[in-house]
C-alpha positions, 0 to 999 in steps of 0.5 A: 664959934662963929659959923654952924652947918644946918644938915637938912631943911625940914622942921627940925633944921628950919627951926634950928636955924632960925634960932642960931641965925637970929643970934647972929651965928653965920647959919647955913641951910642945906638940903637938896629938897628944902620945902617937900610934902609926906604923906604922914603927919602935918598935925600940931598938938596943943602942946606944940601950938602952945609952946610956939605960938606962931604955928596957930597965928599966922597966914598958913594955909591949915585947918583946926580940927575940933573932932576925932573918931577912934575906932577898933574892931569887936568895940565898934567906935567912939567920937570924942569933941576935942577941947583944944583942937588939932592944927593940921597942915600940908607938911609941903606949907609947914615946911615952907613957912618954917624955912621962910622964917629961918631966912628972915632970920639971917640964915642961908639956905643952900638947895643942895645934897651933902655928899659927906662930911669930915671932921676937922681939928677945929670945924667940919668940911662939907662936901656938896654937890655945889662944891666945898664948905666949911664950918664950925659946927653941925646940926644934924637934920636929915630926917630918918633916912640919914645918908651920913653914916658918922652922925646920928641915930644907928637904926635897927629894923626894929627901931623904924615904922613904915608910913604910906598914905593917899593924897586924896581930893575930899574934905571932911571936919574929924579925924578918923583912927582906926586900929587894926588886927594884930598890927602896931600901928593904926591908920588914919584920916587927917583932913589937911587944907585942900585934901585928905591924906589917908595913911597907914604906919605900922612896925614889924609888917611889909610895906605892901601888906601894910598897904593892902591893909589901907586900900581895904579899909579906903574901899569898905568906907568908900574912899576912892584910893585908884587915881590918888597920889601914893607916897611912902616914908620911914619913920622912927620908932625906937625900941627900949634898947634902941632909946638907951644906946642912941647915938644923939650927939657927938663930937661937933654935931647934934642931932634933931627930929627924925634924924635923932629918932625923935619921934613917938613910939606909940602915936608917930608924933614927930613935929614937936620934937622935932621942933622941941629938939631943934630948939634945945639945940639951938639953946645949947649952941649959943650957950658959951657956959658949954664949951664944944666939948661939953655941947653934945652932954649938955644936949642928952641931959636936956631932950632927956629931961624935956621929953627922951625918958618919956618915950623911951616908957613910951617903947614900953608901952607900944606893944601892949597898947596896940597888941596886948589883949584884957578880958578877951578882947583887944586893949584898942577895943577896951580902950574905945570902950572906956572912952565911951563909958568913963568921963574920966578916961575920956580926960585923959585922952583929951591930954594925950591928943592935947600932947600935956599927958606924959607916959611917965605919969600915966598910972599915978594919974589914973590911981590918984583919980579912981572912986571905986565904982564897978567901971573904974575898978575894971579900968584899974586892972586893965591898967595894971596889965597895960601901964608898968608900975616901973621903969629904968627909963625913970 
């Protein structure tokens, strides 16, 4: 193999290429927007920071956010220090120092749409609205909104969330949550360097009623949305059956973030994994143990085993996270409640938001943890309502 197609200039293409370009692999970037803003997103785990240590260390433009409050209705709100902070970014400077660095790397980077791709006996023919292109084999990066119909993830409507948000001129130094009614979802409030972006994400309701929900709750906290700059996106969020039968990769190509329905059912992460995902590809492109036959098996093993079979639990999850109800209340509610009352509950959150707690892994840590005391015995039987004991994701 001597030359790969990088389909898409986002975090998880950008990260990708970098890789195979410093391996001396011929890597080419193409994406018709290369470095763009969201309006959702642009906030780092430790797990990610962690991992990649050069998200934190570097001359970015970003803020480190040391403080998070959750709130839900009838439980009021809890604020919770964070021991290992946030990174937040504008999605615009990530995706530009990401890009950046894959063209240091050695990779081109092409500004330009793909109009189709095609399959040939040894490699793909790229059609573009610069003209023709040839190569080896492909990265598949498109994001959510994949125009290439023979690569990546098949979307249901239930297997995607709706984002919108407000760019809005504030600051702040915490990151707000909110849960809402009946919604799986949450809106949020991330400070990012130069402004606040305000946003909604939300399954299975309209986009505009969705929006409404954001512009009442921006009013009733008094902040201004009229004026602000309005954006909207689709993000993944695979069902269970939607995890099992997707379609990650294939005969020449392998697909990452967003366009891979690497994203997290329950908080909307995508960054990690679509960096983790553009990495682990990389890593299987340059395998020569894997001949291209075997690149695309190799690559499911991998992201299953590193993260795929925890969100697939994670679809599980979703739903009796953000609409299950326990003891007359709503979990969201129970949720604040505990965090307020219970240190350990508190611990958890901590590695849920640090990104180091695996779903998986939930109901062992609690069990293994609880003394018997009246607080935790309740916690116990909300877990057992909330956490399955099994799942054929395991």
């Amino acid at each position: 193999m001597k030359t790969v197609a990088v389909l898409g200039g986002g975090p998880a293409g950008s990260f990708a290429a970098e890789r195979l370009a410093a391996a001396g692999l011929k890597t080419t970037v193409y994406d018709e927007k290369l470095a763009w803003e969201k309006p959702c997103g642009g906030g780092l785990t430790y797990k990610a920071y962690h991992e990649y240590p050069y998200l934190i260390d570097n001359e970015t433009p970003k803020k480190l956010i040391h403080a998070t409050t959750l709130s839900a209705p009838n439980a009021g709100e809890v604020k919770m220090t964070l021991e290992r902070p946030l990174v937040i970014y504008s999605r615009l400077d990530l995706n530009r120092m990401l890009l950046q660095r894959a063209e240091k790397a050695g990779a081109g980077i092409e500004k330009t749409r793909i109009l189709g791709i095609e399959r040939r006996e040894n490699g793909w023919r790229l059609r573009t609205q610069a003209g023709i292109a040839e190569a080896d084999y492909c990265i598949v990066a498109t994001g959510a909104r994949n125009p290439l119909r023979e690569v990546g993830t098949e979307y249901t409507a239930g297997d995607t969330m709706s984002a919108l948000g407000y760019y809005v001129p504030a600051t702040r130094e915490q990151i707000d949550i909110q849960f809402l009614p009946q919604l799986e979802g949450y809106i949020w409030v991330f400070p990012r360097s130069g402004h606040l972006s305000v946003g909604i994400c939300g399954k299975n309701e309209p986009a505009q009623a969705l929006r409404r929900r954001l512009e009442r709750y921006m009013d009733e906290r008094g902040i201004a949305w009229k004026g602000s700059a309005f954006y909207s996106h689709m993000l993944p969020s695979l069902e269970q059956t939607g995890w099992r039968k997707n379609r990650l990769a294939g005969d020449g190509w392998l697909a990452v973030g967003d366009a891979g329905g690497l994203v997290d059912p329950i908080t909307g992460e995508g960054l990690y994994y679509a960096m983790r995902s553009g990495d682990l590809a990389s890593q299987v492109v340059l395998n020569d143990a894997h001949g291209i036959a075997q690149k695309a098996a190799a690559y499911k093993a991998m992201v299953a085993r590193e993260f795929a079979l925890d969100l697939e639990f994670a679809a599980t999850l979703a739903k009796r996270v953000f609409l299950g109800r326990f003891l007359f209340n709503s979990v969201p509610a129970r949720m604040v409640e505990f965090m307020r009352r219970s240190p350990r509950f508190r611990e958890l959150m901590q590695d849920l938001f640090a990104g180091t707690q695996p779903y998986l892994e939930l109901r062992a840590r609690l069990l293994k943890n609880l003394n018997g005391t009246l607080q935790e015995v309740l916690m116990n039987f909300f877990l057992q309502r909330v956490v399955p004991e099994k799942s054929s994701a395991s």
